[in-house]
Steps between C-alpha positions, in 0.01 A plus 500: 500500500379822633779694640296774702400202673793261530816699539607614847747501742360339803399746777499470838768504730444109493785235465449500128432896457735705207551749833689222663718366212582787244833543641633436140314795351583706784878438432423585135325780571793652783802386236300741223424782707763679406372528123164588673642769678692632181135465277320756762794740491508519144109568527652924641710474140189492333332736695239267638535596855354887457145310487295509827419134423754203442302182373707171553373179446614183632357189242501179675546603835397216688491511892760490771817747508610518189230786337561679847889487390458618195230859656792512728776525289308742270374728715820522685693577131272741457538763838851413485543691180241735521719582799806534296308704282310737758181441293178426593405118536217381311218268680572137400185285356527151524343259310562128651374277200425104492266246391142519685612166701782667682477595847449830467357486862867451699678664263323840608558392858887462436496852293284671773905572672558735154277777634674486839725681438274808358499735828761763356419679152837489457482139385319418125149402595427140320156370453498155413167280326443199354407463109383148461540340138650395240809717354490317164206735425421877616550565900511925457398803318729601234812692564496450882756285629867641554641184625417134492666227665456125488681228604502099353130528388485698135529199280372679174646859440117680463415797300288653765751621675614737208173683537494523872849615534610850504764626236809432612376341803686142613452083508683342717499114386575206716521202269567117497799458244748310321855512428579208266362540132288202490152561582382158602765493768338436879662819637324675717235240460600300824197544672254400172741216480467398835140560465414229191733279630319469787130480355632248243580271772139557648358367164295116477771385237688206486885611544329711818764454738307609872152237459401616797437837331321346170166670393558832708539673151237474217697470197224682286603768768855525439493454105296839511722644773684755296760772676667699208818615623792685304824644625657759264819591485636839574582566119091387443347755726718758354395418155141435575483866678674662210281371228182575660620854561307624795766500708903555532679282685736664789648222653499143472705232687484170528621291839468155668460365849470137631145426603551354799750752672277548809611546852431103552866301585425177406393353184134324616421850664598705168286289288220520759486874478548420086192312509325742722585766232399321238156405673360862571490623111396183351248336726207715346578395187495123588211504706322657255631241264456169670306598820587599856538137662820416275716769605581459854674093309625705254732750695568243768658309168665797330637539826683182525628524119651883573675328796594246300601715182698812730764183556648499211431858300461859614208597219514903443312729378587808300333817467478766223416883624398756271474878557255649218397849449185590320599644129315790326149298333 
């Protein structure tokens, strides 16, 4: 699987569109700001501020609200205490960083509103553009950025980062965790869960329990259908950070939410919005897997076993962020 070409959030503002349905990142991203807020500030600590130029990069971004959150909160963190501190603001530089798939196109249009807001020269001026590619290899020139955010998509902890990063400059981490010791338990794996559990009812096999769905998915397909997916837990990406040396760890906490705590009353209309979730970060994947005309079948049945599943469990997530700051190298 190529994943310049298969992994993205679905763009759009259509029914099935990451814009529409990341209201769990968005809560994830508003219950962390507060560490956000603290990682700038400690950015004046280190003198960082005096340049004329903050870099911040935002890996992952996506589209909808949540990468105009984060510019938000930053740039607000940062004339609030350059105000305490009667100094001189630096110009903000933001890189907004994905996959070549995402929709880089209305993501710009929702950002346009962060240079609104530029008519006094009072406020920090804040260029935003977008750096298409993949953040497992090199995105920057060395020594460049001074911050770099990212939220559920860094997977693998990359080197490159060490070399773009300023010293002393900060990673903020959002990360999909564990708490329990075991590390073939399902949590945080609900929606991979859901996800096989679903495709393995779509297979032509014998204890296939929906006929009417038999064939839909080639099982050549789905024996070379391969996701890796590991959730560390807080003690692990402590460890893992220490050994390889580049960077210091500043904070790290670990917390957990229930998935399906959306504004939805009722149980059928939580698991709809579940399913919807679920749908606009993995249907690139399985179209490029098994083809377009199985996924509209697909989600229609995930839907019905969320529904089903929401009756008797609350499934959770939990969530490991990590403040880093770049060590002398």
């Amino acid at each position: 699987m190529d994943v310049n070409e298969a992994i993205f959030m679905n763009g759009g503002e259509v029914e099935s569109s990451y814009a529409q349905h990341a209201w769990f990142a968005q809560k994830v991203i508003s219950i962390t700001k507060p560490i956000l807020v603290n990682a700038v500030h400690s950015l004046f600590s280190e003198d960082l501020h005096r340049n004329k130029v903050l870099n911040v990069a935002d890996l992952g971004c996506a589209a909808g609200p949540n990468p105009f959150s984060v510019i938000l909160t930053i740039k607000e963190s940062l004339e609030r205490k350059c105000k305490e501190l009667n100094c001189q603001p630096p110009e903000l530089q933001v890189y907004l960083n994905d996959l070549p798939g995402n929709d880089f196109n209305s993501l710009f249009k929702d950002l346009s509103r962060v240079g609104e807001d530029q008519k006094s020269d009072v406020l920090l001026p804040c260029f935003v553009m977008g750096a298409p590619g993949s953040f497992h290899g090199r995105l920057f020139p060395r020594s460049w950025l001074h911050l770099v955010h990212s939220s559920y998509s860094v997977h693998w902890l990359s080197q490159s980062r060490a070399e773009e990063t300023v010293q002393n400059g900060r990673m903020v981490l959002i990360l999909h965790g564990r708490q329990a010791s075991d590390p073939w338990g399902k949590e945080s794996c609900y929606h991979w869960e859901i996800l096989a559990e679903t495709i393995s009812k779509m297979v032509s096999q014998a204890n296939v329990l929906s006929l009417s769905l038999e064939g839909l998915v080639d099982e050549e397909k789905l024996d070379s259908f391969n996701v890796p997916y590991y959730t560390p837990l807080q003690e692990e990406v402590q460890d893992i950070v220490d050994k390889e040396g580049s960077f210091a760890v500043q904070h790290i906490e670990t917390f957990t939410l229930v998935l399906a705590d959306n504004q939805e009353s009722d149980t059928r209309a939580k698991g709809e919005q579940l399913a919807k979730n679920i749908r606009c970060y993995t249907e690139s994947i399985i179209s490029y897997q098994f083809g377009k005309e199985i996924t509209e079948k697909l989600y229609h049945k995930l839907t019905q076993i969320v529904v089903k599943d929401l009756a008797s469990r609350s499934p959770t997530n939990t969530t490991v962020v990590v403040v880093l700051s770049r060590t002398m190298g």
